[in-house]
C-alpha positions in Angstrom: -14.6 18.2 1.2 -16.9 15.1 2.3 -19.9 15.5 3.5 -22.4 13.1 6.0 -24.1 11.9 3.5 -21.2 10.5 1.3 -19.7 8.6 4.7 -22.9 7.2 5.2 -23.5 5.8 1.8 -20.2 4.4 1.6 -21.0 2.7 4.6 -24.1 1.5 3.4 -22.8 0.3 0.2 -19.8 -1.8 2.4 -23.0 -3.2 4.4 -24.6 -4.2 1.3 -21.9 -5.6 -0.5 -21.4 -9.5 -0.3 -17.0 -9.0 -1.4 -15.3 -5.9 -0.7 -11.6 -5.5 -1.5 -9.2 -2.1 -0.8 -6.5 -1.1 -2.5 -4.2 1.5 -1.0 -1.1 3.8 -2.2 1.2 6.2 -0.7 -1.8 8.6 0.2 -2.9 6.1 2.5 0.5 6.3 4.8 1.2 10.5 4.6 -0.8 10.6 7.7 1.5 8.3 9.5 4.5 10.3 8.5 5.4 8.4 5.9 6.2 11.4 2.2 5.3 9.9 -1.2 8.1 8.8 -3.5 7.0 10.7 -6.6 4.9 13.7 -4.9 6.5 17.1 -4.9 9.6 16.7 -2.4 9.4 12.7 -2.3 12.3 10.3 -2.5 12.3 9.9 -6.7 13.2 13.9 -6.6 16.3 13.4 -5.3 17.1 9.8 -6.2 16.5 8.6 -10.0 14.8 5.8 -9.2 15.7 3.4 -12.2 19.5 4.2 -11.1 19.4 3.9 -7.0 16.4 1.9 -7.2 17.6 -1.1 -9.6 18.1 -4.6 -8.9 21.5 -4.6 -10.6 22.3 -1.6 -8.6 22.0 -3.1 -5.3 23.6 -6.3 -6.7 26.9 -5.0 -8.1 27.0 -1.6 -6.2 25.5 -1.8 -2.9 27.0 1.2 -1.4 25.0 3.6 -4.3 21.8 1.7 -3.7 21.8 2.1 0.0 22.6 5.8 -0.1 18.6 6.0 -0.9 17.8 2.7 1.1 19.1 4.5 4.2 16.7 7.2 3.4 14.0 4.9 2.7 14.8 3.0 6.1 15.4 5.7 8.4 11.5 7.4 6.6 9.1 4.1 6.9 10.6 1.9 10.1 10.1 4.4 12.7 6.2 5.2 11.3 2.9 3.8 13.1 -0.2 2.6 11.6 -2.5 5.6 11.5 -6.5 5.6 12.1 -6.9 4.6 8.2 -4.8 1.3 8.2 -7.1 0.1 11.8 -9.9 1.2 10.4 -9.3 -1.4 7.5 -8.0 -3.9 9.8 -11.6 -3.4 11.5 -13.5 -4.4 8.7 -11.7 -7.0 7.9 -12.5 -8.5 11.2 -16.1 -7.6 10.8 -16.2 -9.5 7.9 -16.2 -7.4 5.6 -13.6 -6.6 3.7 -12.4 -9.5 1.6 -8.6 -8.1 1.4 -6.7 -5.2 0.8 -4.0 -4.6 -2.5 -1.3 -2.5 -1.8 1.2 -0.6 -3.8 3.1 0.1 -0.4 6.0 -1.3 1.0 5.9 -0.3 4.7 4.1 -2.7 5.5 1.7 -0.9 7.5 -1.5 -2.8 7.1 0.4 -5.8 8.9 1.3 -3.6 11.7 -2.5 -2.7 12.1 -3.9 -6.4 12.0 -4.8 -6.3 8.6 -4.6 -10.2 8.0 -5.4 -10.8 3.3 -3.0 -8.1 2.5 -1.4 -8.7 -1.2 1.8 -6.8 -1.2 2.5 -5.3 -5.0 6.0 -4.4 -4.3 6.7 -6.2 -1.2 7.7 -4.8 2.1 10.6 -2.9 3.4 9.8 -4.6 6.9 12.4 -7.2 6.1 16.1 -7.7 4.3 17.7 -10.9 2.9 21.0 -11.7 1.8 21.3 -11.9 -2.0 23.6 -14.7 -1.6 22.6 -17.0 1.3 19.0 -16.1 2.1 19.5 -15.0 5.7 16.1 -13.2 6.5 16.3 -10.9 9.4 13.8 -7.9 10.6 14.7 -4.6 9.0 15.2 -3.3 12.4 18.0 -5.6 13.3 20.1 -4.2 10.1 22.9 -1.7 11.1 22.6 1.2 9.0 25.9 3.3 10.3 27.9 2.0 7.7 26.9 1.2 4.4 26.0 -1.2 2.7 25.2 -3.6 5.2 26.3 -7.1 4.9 24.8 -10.4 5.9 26.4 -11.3 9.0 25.9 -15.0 8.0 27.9 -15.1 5.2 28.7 -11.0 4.1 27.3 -11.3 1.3 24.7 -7.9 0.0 21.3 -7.4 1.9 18.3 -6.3 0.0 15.3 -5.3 1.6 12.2 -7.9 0.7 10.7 -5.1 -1.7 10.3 -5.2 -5.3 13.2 -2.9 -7.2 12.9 -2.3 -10.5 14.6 -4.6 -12.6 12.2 -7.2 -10.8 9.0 -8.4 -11.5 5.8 -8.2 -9.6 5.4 -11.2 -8.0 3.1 -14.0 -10.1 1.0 -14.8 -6.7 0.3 -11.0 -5.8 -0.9 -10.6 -9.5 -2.7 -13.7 -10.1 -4.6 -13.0 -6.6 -5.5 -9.4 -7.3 -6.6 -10.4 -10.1 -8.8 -12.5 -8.8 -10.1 -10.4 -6.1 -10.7 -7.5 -8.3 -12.9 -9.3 -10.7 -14.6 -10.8 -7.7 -15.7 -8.3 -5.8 -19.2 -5.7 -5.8 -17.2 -2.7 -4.1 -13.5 -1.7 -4.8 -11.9 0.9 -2.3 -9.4 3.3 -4.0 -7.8 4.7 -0.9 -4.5 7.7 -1.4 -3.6 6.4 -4.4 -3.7 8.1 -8.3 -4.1 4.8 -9.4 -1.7 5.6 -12.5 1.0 3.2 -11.6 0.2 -0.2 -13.5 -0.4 -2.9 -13.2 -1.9 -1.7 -9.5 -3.8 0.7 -11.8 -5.4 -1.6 -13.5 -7.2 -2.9 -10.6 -10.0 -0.2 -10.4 -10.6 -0.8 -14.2 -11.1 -4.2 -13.5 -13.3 -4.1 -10.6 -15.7 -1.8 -12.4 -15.4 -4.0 -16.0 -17.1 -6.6 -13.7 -20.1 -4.7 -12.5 -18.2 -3.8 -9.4 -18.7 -0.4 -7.8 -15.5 1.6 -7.4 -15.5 4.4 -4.4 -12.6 6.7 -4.4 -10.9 7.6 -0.8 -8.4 10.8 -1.9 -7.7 14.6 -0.4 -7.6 15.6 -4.6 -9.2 14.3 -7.7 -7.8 12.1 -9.6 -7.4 10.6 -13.1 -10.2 7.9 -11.9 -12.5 10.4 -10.2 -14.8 11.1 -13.9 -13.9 8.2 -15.9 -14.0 4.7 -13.4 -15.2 6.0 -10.0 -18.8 5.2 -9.2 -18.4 8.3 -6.4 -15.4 9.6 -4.9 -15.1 11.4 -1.1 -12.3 13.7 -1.1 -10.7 13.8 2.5 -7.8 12.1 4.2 -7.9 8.5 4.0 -7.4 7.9 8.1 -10.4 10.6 9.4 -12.9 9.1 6.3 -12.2 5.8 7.2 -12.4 6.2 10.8 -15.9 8.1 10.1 -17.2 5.2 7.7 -16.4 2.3 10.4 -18.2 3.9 13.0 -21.2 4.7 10.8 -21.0 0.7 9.3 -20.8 -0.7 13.1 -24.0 1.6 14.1 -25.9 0.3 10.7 -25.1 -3.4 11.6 -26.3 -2.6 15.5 -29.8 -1.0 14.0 
């Protein structure tokens, strides 16, 4: 467990540091409800991801696809930003948090304020219709009967999320990128940091001279071999903790 000592000197090091940039995964959005795909009793357990999950999938068999969708849906749209997500919405407005990556697609940090968010795999926040382009909030989209159907033109919906089949988007790559070989302190926040090319990120941070600081209830693959220090403890109550610690530095 985390200790004092470790919330202040991450708080200090934030402070310190002239570019600080987050990146988050499915640990970050347990504590709003939200289970992780690939932990023990997640999503990719009961769906094989590569079949339910696949762009062609959704494209020529709709109604398999959104047998999982619905699950998806029906998991992430009723969830609320917890203390974690504000907490990085905070520092951003302090000044001092440069942006946050995310692997996730509930689109969370949004909710909370978080403004320089680079979405990985997109959001689930949103659908458009594969064949017209109709955009419409996920909300609006009737999930009693399945699939749903553009009520523009009936042709497929697709939530505005990456599937696999697709590729990352060139913008959210070229800019985290950018912003990890930019910054002096990298947040790893709930994620294992083994999915790539999000994975990568931490590497790159700390090739640079960057220091990376681990946010995670468990150890990790990055906690001996790229974290400069890791403080084990759910992402929402550390972060909370740091913030206030960071705003009483900058008042002293």
């Amino acid at each position: 467990m985390y200790t004092d000592a470790s919330i202040e000197r991450l708080a200090r090091d934030i402070v310190a540091s002239k570019k600080t940039v987050a990146l988050s995964g499915a640990g970050m959005s347990v504590e709003s409800g939200i289970p992780t795909f690939r932990g023990k009793g997640g999503l990719w357990e009961k769906y094989n991801p590569e079949e339910y999950g696949h762009i062609t999938t959704l494209r020529y068999h709709p109604e398999r696809a959104w047998i999982m969708l619905k699950d998806m849906q029906l998991a992430i749209l009723p969830a609320k930003p917890n203390a974690g997500h504000y907490a990085l919405a905070e520092l951003e407005a302090l000044g001092l948090l440069s942006s946050i990556i995310t692997q996730n697609v509930d689109g969370l940090h949004h909710v909370a304020g978080s403004k320089n968010v680079i979405e990985f795999h997109g959001n689930l926040q949103t659908t458009s219709c594969m064949d017209c382009g109709f955009q419409q909030p996920s909300s609006a989209v009737p999930l009693d009967t399945i699939p749903p159907r553009c009520p523009k033109c009936n042709g497929p919906v697709k939530p505005d999320a990456v599937f696999f089949g697709e590729a990352i988007p060139l913008d959210a790559l070229t800019r985290s990128h950018q912003e990890a070989q930019s910054c002096e302190l990298m947040l790893v926040i709930g994620t294992e940091a083994v999915v790539y090319p999000a994975a990568s990120m931490p590497e790159i941070a700390r090739s640079a001279g960057a220091k990376v600081v681990e946010i995670n209830p468990s150890r990790t693959p990055l906690t001996d071999f790229i974290c400069t220090y890791s403080i084990h403890g759910p992402a929402g109550e550390v972060l909370a903790k740091v913030v206030g610690k960071v705003k009483e530095l900058r008042k002293g």
